[in-house]
TIKOL-674553 format. One record per residue (C-alpha): x, y, z. Coordinates in pm, 1 decimal. Example, Ala and Ser with C-alpha at 12.3 -4.5 7.8 and 13.67 -1.06 7.14 Angstrom:
<atoms>
ATOM,1230.0,-450.0,780.0
ATOM,1367.0,-106.0,714.0
</atoms>
This chain:
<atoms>
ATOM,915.4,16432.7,-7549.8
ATOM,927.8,16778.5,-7781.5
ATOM,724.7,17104.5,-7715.8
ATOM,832.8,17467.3,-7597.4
ATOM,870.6,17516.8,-7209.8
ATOM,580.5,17534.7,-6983.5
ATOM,328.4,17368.8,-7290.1
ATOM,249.1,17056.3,-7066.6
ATOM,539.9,16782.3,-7151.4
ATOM,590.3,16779.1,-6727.6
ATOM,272.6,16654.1,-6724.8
ATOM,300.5,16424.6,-7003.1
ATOM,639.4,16279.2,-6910.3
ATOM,519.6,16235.0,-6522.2
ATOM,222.3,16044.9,-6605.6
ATOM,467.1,15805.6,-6827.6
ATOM,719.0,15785.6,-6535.0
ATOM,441.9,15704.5,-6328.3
ATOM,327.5,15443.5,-6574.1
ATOM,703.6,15272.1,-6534.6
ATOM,832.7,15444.0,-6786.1
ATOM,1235.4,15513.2,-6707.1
ATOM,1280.3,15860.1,-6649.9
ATOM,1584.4,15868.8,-6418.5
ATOM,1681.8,15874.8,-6027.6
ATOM,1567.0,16071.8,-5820.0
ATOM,1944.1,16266.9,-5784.9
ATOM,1942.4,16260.2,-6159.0
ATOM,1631.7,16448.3,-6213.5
ATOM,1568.6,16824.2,-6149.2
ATOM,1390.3,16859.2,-5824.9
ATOM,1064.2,16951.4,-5810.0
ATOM,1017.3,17370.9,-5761.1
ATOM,704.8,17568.9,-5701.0
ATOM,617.8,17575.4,-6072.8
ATOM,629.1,17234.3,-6105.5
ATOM,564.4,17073.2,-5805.1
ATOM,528.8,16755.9,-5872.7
ATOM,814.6,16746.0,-6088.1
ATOM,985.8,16796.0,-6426.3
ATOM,1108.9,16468.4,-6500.7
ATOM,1395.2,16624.9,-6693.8
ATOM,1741.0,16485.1,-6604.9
ATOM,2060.6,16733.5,-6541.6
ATOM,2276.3,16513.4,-6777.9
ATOM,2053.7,16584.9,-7065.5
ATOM,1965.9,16953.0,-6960.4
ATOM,2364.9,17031.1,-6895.0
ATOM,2452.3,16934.0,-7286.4
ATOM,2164.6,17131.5,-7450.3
ATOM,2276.7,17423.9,-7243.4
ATOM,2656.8,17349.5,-7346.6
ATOM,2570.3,17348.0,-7701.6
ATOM,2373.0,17649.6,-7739.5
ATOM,2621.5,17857.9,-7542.5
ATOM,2869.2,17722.3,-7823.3
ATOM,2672.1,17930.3,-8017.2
ATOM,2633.4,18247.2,-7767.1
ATOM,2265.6,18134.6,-7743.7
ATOM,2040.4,17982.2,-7438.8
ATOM,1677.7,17824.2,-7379.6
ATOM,1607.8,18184.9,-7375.7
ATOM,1842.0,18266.0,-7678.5
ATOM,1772.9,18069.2,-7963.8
ATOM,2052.4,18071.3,-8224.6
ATOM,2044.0,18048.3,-8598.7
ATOM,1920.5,17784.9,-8730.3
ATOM,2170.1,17774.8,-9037.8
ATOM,2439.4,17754.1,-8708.3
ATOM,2297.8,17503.6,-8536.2
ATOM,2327.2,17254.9,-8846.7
ATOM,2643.2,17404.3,-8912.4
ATOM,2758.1,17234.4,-8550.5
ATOM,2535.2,16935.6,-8569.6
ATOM,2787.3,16701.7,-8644.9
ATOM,3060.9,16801.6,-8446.2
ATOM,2842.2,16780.2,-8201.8
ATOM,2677.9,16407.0,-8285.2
ATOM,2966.0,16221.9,-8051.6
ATOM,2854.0,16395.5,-7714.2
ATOM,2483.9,16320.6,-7804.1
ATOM,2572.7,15914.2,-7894.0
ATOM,2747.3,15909.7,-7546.9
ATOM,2464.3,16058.5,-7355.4
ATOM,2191.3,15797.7,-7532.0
ATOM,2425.4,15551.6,-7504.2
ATOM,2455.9,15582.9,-7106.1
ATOM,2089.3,15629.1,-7075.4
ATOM,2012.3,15294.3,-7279.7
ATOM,2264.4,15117.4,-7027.2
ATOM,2085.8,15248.0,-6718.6
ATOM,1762.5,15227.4,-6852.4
ATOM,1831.4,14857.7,-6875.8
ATOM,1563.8,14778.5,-7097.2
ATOM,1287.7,14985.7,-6984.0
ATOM,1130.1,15235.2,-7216.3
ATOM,1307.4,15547.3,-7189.7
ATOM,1177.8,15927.8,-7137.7
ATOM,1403.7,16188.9,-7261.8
ATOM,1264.3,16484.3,-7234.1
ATOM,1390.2,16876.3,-7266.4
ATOM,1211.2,17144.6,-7421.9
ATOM,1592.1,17259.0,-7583.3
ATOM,1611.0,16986.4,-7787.4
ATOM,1343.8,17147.8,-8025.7
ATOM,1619.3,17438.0,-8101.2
ATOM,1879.5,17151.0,-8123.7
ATOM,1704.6,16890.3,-8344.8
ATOM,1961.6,16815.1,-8605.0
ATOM,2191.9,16722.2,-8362.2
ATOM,1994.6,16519.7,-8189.2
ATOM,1722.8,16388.9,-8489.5
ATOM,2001.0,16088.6,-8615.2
ATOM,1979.2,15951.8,-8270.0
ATOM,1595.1,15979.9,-8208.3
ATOM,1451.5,15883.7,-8565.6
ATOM,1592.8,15533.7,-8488.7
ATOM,1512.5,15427.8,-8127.5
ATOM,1235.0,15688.1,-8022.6
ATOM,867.5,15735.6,-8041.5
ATOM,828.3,16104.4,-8083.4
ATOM,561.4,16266.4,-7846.0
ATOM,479.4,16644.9,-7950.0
ATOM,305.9,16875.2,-7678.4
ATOM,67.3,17115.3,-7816.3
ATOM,-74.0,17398.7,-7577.9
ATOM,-274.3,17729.5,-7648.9
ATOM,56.2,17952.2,-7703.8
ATOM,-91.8,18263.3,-7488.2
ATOM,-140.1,18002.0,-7187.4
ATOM,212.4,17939.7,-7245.4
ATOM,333.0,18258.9,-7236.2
ATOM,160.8,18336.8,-6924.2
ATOM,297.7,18059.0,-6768.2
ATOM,641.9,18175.7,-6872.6
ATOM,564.1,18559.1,-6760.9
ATOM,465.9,18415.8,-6432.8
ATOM,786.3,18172.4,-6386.1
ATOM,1039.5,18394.9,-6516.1
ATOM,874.7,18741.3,-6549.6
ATOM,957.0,18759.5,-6922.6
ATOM,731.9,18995.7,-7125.1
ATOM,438.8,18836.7,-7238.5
ATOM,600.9,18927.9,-7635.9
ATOM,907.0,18778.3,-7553.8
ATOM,759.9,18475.5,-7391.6
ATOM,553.3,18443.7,-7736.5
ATOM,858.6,18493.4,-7898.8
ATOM,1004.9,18222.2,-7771.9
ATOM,738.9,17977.5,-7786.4
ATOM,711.7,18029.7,-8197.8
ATOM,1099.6,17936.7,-8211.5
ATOM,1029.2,17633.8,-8037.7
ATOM,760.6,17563.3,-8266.3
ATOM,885.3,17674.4,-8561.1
ATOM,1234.2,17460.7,-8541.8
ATOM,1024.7,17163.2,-8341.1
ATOM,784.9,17146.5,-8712.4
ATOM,1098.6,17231.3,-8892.6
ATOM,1320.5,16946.2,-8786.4
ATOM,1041.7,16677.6,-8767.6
ATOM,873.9,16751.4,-9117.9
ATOM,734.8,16459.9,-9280.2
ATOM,774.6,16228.6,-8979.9
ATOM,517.3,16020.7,-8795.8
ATOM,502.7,16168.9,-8449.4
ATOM,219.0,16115.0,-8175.1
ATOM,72.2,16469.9,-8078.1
ATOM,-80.7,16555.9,-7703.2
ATOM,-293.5,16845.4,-7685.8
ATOM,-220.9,16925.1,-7371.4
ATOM,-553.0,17155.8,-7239.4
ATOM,-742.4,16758.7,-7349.5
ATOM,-524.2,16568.0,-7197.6
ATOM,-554.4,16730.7,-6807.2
ATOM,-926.1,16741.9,-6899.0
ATOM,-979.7,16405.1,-6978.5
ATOM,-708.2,16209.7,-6799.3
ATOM,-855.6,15904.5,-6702.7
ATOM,-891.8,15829.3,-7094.3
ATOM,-623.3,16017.7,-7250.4
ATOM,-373.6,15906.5,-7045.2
ATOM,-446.4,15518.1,-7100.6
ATOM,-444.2,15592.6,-7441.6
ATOM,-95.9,15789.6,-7476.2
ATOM,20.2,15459.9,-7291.8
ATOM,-126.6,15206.2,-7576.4
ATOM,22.6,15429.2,-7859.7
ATOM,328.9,15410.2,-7747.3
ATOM,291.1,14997.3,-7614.7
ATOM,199.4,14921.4,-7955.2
ATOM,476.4,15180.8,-8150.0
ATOM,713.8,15025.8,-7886.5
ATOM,662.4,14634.7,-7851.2
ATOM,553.7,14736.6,-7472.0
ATOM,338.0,14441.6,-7287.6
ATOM,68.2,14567.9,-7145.6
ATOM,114.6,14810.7,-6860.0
ATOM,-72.7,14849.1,-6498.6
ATOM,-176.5,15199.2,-6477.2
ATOM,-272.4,15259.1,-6117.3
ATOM,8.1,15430.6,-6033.4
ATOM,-51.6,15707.4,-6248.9
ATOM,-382.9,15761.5,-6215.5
ATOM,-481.5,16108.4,-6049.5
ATOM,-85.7,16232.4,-6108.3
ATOM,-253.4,16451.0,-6422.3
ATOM,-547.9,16687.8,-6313.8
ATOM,-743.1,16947.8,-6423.0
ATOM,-569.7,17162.0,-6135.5
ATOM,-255.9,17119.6,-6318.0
ATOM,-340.0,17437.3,-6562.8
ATOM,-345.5,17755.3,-6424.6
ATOM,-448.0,17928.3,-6751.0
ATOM,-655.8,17833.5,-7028.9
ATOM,-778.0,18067.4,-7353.8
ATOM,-847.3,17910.4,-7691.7
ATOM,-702.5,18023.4,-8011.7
ATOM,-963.2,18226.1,-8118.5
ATOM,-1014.4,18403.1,-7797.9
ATOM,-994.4,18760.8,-7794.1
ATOM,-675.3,18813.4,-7605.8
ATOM,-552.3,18561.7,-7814.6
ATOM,-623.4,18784.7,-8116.5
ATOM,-481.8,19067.1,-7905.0
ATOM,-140.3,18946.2,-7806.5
ATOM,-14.5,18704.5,-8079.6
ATOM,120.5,18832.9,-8423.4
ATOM,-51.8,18666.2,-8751.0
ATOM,269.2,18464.9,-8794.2
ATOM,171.4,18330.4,-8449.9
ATOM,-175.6,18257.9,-8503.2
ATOM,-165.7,18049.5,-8799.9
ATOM,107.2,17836.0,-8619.1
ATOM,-96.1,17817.3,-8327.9
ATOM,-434.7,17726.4,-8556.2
ATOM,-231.8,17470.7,-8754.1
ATOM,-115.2,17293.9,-8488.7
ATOM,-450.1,17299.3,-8273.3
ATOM,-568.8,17135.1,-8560.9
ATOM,-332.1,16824.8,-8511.8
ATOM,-521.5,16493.2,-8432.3
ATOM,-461.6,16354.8,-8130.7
ATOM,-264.6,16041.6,-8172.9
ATOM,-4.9,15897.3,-8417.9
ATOM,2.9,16163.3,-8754.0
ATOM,249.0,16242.6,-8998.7
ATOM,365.4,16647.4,-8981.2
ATOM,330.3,16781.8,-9262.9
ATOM,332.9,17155.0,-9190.5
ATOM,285.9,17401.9,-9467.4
ATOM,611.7,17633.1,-9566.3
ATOM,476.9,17907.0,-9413.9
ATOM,537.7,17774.5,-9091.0
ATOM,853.5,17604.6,-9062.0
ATOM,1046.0,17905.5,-9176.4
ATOM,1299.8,18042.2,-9014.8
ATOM,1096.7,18285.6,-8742.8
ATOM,1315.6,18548.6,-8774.9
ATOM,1127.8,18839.9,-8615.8
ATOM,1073.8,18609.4,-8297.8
ATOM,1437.7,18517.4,-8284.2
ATOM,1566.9,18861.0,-8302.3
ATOM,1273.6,18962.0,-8026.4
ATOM,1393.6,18726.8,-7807.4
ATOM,1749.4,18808.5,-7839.3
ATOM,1704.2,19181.7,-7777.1
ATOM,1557.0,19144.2,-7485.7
ATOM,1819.0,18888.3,-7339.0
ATOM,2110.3,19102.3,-7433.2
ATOM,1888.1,19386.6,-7250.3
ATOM,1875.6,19296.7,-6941.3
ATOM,2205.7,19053.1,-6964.4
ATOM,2383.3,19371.4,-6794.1
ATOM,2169.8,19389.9,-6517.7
ATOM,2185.9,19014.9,-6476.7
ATOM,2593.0,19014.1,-6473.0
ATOM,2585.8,19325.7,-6257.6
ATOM,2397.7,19104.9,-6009.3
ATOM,2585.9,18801.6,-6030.7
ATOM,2878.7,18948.9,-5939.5
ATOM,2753.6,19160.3,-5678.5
ATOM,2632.5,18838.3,-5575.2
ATOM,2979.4,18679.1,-5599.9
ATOM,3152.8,18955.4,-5401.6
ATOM,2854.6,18930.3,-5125.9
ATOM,2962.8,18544.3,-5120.4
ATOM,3317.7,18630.6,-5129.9
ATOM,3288.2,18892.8,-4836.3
ATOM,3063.6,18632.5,-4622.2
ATOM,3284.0,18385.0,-4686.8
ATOM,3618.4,18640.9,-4557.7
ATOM,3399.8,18747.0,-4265.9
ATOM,3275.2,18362.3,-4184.6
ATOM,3703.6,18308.2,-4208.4
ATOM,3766.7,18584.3,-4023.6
ATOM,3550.2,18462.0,-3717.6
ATOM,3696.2,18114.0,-3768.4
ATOM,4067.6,18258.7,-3714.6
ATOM,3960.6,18492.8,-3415.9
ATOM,3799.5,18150.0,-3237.0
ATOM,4093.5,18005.6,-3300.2
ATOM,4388.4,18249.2,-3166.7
ATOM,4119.8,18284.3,-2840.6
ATOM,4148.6,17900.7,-2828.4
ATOM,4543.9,17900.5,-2830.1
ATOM,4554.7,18211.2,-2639.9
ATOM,4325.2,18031.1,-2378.0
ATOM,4513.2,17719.8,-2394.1
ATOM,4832.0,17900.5,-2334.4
ATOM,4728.1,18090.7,-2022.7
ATOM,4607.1,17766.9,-1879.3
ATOM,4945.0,17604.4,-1949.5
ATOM,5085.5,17968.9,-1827.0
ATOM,4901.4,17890.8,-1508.5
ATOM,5047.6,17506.6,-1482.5
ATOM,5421.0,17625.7,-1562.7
ATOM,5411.5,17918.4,-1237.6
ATOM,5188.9,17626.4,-996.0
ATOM,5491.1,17390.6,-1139.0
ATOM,5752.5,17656.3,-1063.6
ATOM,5633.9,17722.9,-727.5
ATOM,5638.2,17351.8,-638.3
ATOM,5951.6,17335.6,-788.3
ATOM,6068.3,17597.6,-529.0
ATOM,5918.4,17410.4,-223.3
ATOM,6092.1,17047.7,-351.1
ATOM,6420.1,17290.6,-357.5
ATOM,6357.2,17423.8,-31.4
ATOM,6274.2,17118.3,110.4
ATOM,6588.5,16913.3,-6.2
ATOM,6822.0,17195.8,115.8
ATOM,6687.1,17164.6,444.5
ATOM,6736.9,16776.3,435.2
ATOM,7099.8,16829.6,323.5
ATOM,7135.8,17077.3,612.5
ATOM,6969.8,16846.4,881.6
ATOM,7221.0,16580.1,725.6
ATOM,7516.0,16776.8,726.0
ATOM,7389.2,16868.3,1144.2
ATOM,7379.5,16498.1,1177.5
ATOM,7688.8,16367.0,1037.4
ATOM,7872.5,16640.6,1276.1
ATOM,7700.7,16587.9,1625.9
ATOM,7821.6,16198.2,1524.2
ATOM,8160.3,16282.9,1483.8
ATOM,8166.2,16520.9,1799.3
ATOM,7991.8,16216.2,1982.4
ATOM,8274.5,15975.9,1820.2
ATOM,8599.6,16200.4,2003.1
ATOM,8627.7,16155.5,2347.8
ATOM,8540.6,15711.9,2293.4
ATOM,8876.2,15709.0,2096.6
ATOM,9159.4,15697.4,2357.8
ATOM,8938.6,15513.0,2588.0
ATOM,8903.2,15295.3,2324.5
ATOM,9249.8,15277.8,2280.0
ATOM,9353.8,15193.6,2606.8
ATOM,9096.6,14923.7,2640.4
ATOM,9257.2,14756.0,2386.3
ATOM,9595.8,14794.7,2497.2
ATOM,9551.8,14572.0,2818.9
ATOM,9349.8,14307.3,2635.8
ATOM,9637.5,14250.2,2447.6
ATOM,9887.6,14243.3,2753.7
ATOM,9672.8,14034.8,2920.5
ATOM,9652.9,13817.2,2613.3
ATOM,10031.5,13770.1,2510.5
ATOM,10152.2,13886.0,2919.8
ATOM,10357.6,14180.4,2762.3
ATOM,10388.4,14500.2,2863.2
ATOM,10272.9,14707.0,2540.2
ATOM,10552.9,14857.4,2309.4
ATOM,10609.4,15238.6,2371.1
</atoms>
């Protein structure tokens, strides 16, 4: 699925998905966001190693980079492609596969050996101005800039995929006419594909006329207004596409190199790339000081926890002491009472003895009938 951001391959790629066409999981997939609400059926995977290798080459979605440097890197670059398709084959599992991110038209020759082979290309074709809008409104981009971009797209998308067979989608038809164009982008594809035939209810009412926000034509005077010449005779040739399986064969004129566009685009990034790094890392030391405070509060619940816990074991230790004192003075007094005892026993003992004495003296006279011994 190829065409520049915000041209309509959302809606394209949903209706597919919808049609049980493999897409992804749910966690695998960028969530939906109020731009897109129902989704962008683009996967992070993919979307993570398009961003890696343009910021190889100091570029972005919003940066494109050379041309001559992006073939330079292509096939260094072939290995971490093959390993992505590979593991999206495997979990596709046999269902037809949707990969689809707008960067891959900057990054085509790294990614054209793997598609050429195992894909049906889809191309997304929207009014350019209705794109740009779109963009302006998203990301607040100037509306030049955000034109800009969308003839880089277009320029390397027709560039890359000259003199191939691809199956176009006019976009402003296809959320017009859904009911038929949407069946019918399902039977191209069936019958590029080998597909059997497919039941279609679940898709039907995902694409709507509500979908598009904006909508000019070509010739429309804004259109006239706001796009350079370059720009209008890429948008005319390509509004002239048939819908349906064609072969691109784009005239030189606009598959060169977009220069102007590329440098436009670049300007303004490294513009307001200042501003954008001054408030990322104001951001970062707001995080950083929320995160000491949030510690800081931690720590200070936690000393008032020991210092809480110690008073109450504080408290136990003196109640334990004081106890500790009454057991004390309790077993002195028993000792006392004991040591009373033990001498009113031996006072009580001392005048029995020489009674005691005597009485024995005469039993044993009167026993043996002697006198006792002096």
């Amino acid at each position: 699925m190829l065409g520049m951001h915000r041209s309509g391959t959302s809606a394209v790629a949903g209706y597919l998905a919808k049609a049980g066409f493999f897409v992804g999981t749910d966690d695998e997939l960028l969530a939906p966001a109020e731009d897109n609400p129902r989704g962008f059926f683009e996967r992070h995977d993919v979307n993570a190693l398009n961003d890696e290798l343009l910021a190889e080459l100091g570029g972005a979605w919003d940066k494109p980079p050379e041309r001559a440097a992006v073939a330079a890197k292509a096939a260094g670059w072939r290995r971490r492609v093959t390993d992505l398709v590979e593991h999206l084959a495997r979990e596709a599992g046999g269902s037809p596969l949707v990969l689809k991110d707008p960067r891959t038209c900057l990054l085509l020759p790294a990614w054209w050996p793997l598609l050429r082979d195992r894909f049906a290309l889809v191309v997304v074709d929207r009014n350019p101005l209705d794109v740009a809008l779109s963009v302006r409104r998203r990301d607040g981009r100037p509306l030049y800039v955000a034109l800009a971009l969308w003839q880089s797209y277009c320029t390397e998308l027709l560039a890359g995929l000259s003199g191939q067979r691809v199956l176009v989608v006019h976009y402003e038809q296809f959320v017009r006419q859904a009911d038929q164009q949407g069946p019918a982008l399902v039977g191209h594809l069936a019958g590029a594909l080998g597909l059997e035939p497919r039941d279609l209810g679940a898709a039907s009412g995902f694409v709507s006329s509500g979908m598009r926000h904006h909508h000019t034509g070509a010739g429309s005077p804004a259109s006239l207004h706001a796009l350079t010449g370059a720009q209008l005779a890429l948008a005319r040739w390509m509004a002239e596409l048939p819908d349906g399986w064609c072969v691109l064969e784009p005239p030189k004129a606009v598959t060169e190199e977009a220069e102007a566009a590329r440098t436009a685009a670049a300007e303004y990034y490294d513009a307001v790339a200042d501003r954008y790094g001054m408030e990322t890392a104001y951001d970062t030391e707001r995080h950083r000081a929320l995160h000491f405070e949030q510690a800081t509060e931690l720590k200070d619940r936690h000393i008032a926890n020991i210092e809480s816990a110690l008073a109450h074991s504080s408290s136990q230790l003196e109640a334990q002491a004081a106890r500790l004192e009454e057991l004390q003075a309790a077993n002195d007094a028993l000792v006392e009472a004991n040591r009373e005892l033990r001498r009113e026993l031996e006072a009580a003992r001392g005048p029995g003895r020489p009674a005691g004495s005597n009485l024995l003296a005469a039993a044993r006279q009167a026993w043996t009938g002697r006198p006792p011994q002096a």
